[in-house]
N, C-alpha and C positions, 0 to 999 in steps of 0.2 A: 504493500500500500504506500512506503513512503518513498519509494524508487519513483511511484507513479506522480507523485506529488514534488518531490524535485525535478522531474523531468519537465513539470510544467515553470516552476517557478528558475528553470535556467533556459528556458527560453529566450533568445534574445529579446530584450526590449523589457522580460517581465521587472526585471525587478527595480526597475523603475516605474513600473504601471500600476503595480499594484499599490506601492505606499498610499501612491499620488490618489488613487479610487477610494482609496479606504480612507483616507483623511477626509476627503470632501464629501462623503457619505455618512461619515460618523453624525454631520450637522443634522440629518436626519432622524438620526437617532436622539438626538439630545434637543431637538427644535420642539416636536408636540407637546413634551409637557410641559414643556420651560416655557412656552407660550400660553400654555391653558392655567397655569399659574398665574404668570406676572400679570394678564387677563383678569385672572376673577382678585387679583391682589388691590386693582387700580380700580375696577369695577364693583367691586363688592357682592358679584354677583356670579356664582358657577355657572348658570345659567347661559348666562349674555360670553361668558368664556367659551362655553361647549360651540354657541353657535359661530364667533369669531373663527375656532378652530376649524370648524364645520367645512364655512365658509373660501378658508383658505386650502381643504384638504380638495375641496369640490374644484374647484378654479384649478388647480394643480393640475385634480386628474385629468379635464376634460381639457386640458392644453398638453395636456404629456406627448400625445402623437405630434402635434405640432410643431413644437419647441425641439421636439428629436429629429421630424422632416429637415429642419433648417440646419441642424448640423451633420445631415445626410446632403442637404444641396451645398454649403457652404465650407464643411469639413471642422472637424473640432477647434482647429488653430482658429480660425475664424470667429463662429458663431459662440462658443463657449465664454469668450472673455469678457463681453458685452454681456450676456445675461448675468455672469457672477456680480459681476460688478453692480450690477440693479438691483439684482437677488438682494446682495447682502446689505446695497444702502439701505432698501426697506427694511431687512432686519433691526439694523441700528437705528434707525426711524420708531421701530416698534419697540426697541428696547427703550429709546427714551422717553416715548410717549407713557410706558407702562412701569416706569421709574418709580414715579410715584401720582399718587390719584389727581383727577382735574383735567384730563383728555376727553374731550365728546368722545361718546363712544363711536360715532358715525365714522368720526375721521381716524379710531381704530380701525375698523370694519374697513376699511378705505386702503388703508395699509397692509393688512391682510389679505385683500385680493391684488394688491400689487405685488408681495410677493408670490401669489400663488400662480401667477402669470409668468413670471421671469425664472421661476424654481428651474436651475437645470439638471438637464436625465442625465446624472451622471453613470444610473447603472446601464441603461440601455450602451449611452458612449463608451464602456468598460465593457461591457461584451461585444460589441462590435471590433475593437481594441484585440479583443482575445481571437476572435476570430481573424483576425489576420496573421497575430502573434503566433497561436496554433494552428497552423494550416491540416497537421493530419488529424481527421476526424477524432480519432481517440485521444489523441494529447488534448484536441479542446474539448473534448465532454468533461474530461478530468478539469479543464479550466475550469469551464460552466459551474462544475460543481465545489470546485473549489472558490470559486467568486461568489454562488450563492451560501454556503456554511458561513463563509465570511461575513455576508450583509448581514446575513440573521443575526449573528451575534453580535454584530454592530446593533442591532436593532433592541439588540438587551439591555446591551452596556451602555448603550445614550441615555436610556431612562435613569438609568441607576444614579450617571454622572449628574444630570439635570437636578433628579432628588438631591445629588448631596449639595450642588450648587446653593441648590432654593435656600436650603439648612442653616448652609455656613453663612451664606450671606443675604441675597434675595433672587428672585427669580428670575429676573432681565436680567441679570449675570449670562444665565442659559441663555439667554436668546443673541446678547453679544458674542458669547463662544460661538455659538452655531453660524453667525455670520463670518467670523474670522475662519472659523474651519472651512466652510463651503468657499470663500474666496480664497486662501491657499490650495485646497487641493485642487479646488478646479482651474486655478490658473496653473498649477503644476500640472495637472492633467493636459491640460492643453498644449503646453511647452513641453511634453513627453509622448504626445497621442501622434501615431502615424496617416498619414492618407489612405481610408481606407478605399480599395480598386477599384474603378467604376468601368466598366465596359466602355469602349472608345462607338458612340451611336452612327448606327447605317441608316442611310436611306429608308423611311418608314418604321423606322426605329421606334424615334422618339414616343409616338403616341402609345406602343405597345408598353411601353418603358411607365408612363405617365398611366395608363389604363393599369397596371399591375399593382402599381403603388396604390392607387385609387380603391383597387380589390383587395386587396391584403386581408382585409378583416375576412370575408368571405374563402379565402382560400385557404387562412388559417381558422377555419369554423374548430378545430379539432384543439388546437392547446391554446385557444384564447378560452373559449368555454370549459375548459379544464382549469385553466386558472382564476377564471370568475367563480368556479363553483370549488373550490379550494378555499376562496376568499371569501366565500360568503359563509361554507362550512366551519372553517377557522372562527371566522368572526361572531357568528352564532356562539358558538364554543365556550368561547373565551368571556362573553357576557355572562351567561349560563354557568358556566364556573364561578363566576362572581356569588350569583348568589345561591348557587352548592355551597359555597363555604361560608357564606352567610349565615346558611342554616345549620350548619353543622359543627362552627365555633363564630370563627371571626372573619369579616370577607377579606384582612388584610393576606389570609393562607392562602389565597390565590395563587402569590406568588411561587408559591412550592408545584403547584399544576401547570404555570406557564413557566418554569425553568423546569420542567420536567418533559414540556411539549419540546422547548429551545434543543434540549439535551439530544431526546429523541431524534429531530432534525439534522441536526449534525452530525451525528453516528450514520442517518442516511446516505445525506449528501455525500459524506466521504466516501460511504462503502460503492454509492452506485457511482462515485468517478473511479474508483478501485477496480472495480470488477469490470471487466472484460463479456459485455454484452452481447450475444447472438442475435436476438430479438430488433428489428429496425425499431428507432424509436417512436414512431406510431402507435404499435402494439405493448410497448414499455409504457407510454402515456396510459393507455385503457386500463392495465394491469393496476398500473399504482392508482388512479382513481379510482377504482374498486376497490381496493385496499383503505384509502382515506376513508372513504365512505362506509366499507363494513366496520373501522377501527372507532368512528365518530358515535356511528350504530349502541358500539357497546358500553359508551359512557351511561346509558339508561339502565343500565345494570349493579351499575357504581353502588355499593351501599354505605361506604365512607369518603373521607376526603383525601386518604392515601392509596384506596382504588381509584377512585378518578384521575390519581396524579398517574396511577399506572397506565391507563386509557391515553392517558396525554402522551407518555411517554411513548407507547406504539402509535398512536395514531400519528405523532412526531418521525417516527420513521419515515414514513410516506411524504412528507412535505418537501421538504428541499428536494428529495428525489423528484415530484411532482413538476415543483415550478422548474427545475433545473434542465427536464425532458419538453416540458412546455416552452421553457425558448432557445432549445434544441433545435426542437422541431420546426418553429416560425422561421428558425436562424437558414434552415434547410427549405422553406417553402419561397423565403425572402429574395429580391436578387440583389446582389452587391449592393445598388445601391440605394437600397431602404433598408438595408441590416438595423441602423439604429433607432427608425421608426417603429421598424418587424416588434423589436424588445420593447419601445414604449408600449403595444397595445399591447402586450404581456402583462406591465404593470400594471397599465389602468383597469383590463379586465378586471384583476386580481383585486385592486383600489376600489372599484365600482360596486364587488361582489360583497366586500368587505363591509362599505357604507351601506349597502342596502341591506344587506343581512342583520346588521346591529341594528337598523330602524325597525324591520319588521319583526322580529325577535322581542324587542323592549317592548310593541306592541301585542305580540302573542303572550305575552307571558302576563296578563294583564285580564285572558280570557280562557288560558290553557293552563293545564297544571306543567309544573318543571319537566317529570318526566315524560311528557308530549312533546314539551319544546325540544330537550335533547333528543328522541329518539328525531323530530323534523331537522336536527340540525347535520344530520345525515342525509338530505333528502337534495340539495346544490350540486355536490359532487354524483349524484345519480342522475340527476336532470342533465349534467356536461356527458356521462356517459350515452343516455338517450339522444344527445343531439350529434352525438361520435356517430351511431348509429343511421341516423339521416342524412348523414354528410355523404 
């Protein structure tokens, strides 16, 4: 396994690629809560925070493909430097707006869809990145999965840091780190990212070129719906566990189920960049979201709060495998040059699944009892395998 894993990270080019991605990603990790904090700190209101976040998460996603298109037309060097640069003024804009209280809230909200407009894809540009870095297939699956085990755990360790932020000092703290992080990495990213290859256009070309980009969603019907229903099953979950362990001591235990999901995940991702697959990855796709979905299944079974973490823990298996074959796959349906767009509707899927799941969910649980909700929070990644099926 770690043969397999040095052979990725002595690839030319990685080991400068990688710092520079995981620096400017990390702001991700540590932006949500550092935001929804110094929000309800300036506001006095969780409420008016939740929606700001809301707010900012929506505006993001539905420019993800966009913001990736441009540095598909215009190349990383290019377009990334200019949006960091916007990104992170707003951030500092909202770090001092949320200082201390006496900002309309309006021209918070104001703020928050600015930055959520300019946020750049740094992961799609980092797999696009690898896909040049790795040209043989198997060396970049091993990437793939070694750049997602990585984000996840970015995506743990941001929170943690932001909490202690908040602690030791106050919460805009977080949200100035998150600016200065995403403006170093992604300017580093940018001053380290190669060109990636675009087919030299024939005669009649172009429109074909232009009409594929335009299909993308349609041709990738098979692991965009696999990561929406990933995303919406996850995010179900994860609520859902909140108040499992609400009722069962304290909701702060949570945490022991979602570092046990994190856990799970990672032992995935690593094993299926490990492991030397026969299966094309199509058929890998369908497998593992049957697996999410029967592992999700058996959280209704759960009769304490350290069986659930177990649930968490296998159904964590399945995840980074998941999305890591889901933009495999796109990466393979993609042509040159919309690799980095191909990844953003990976994320937004996943992003879309996520927010919609946590709305509907907070609402079912309101008219369903718990173990109705958890057994339906198994019911996204079935609905991506039915739509596998009519593709």
């Amino acid at each position: 396994m770690s043969a397999s894993y040095l052979a990725v990270l002595r690839a030319p080019g990685a080991a400068r690629l990688l710092p520079a991605a995981l620096l400017g990603r990390l702001s991700y990790g540590t932006l949500p809560l550092s935001l929804l904090l110094a929000t309800a700190a300036t506001t006095g209101s969780y409420a008016r925070a939740g929606w700001l976040t809301a707010l900012f998460s929506a505006v993001s996603v539905l420019l993800f493909p966009t913001r990736a298109g441009l540095v598909d037309r215009y190349g990383p060097r290019r377009a990334l430097p200019p949006m960091a640069a916007g990104y992170a003024a707003a951030l500092l804009a909202l770090a001092a707006a949320t200082w201390r209280p006496g900002v309309p809230y309006p021209a918070l909200l104001g703020l928050a869809a600015a930055a959520g407009v300019l946020a750049p894809p740094l992961g799609p540009v980092t797999r696009a990145q690898w896909s040049v870095l790795a040209a043989d297939p198997e060396l970049r699956r091993r990437a793939y999965s070694l750049d997602t085990v990585a984000e996840e755990l970015l995506y743990v360790t941001g929170p943690l840091l932001a909490g202690l932020l908040a602690a030791a000092a106050r919460p805009a703290v977080g949200v100035l780190l998150s600016a200065a992080l995403v403006l170093g990495g992604t300017l580093t990213l940018a001053a380290v990212a190669v060109q990636v290859p675009v087919p030299v256009p024939v005669r009649g070309a172009a429109a074909t070129v232009r009409s594929g980009t335009r299909h993308l969603p349609a041709r990738a019907r098979q692991p965009l719906s696999a990561a929406a229903g990933a995303g919406a099953g996850l995010a179900a979950f994860s609520l859902l566990a909140v108040v499992f362990a609400g009722r069962h001591g304290s909701a702060a235990d949570v945490a022991w189920v979602e570092a046990a999901l994190a856990a799970g995940s990672a032992t995935g991702g690593l094993v299926l960049g490990a492991v030397d697959w026969r299966a094309p990855a199509a058929t890998r796709l369908t497998v593992l979201t049957a697996a999410l979905a029967a592992a999700l299944a058996l959280a209704v079974l759960a009769p304490t709060l350290p069986a659930l973490a177990a649930v968490a823990a296998l159904a964590g298996l399945a995840v980074a495998p998941t999305l890591t074959t889901a933009y495999l796959l796109t990466d393979e349906l993609a042509a040159p040059a919309e690799r980095t767009r191909a990844g953003a509707w990976v994320n937004s899927s996943f992003n879309a699944g996520s927010s919609t799941a946590t709305a509907l969910t907070g609402a079912l649980l309101a008219h369903l009892p718990l173990s109705s909700c958890l057994l339906l929070a198994a019911t996204p990644p079935l609905a991506a395998l039915a739509l596998r099926r009519r593709a």
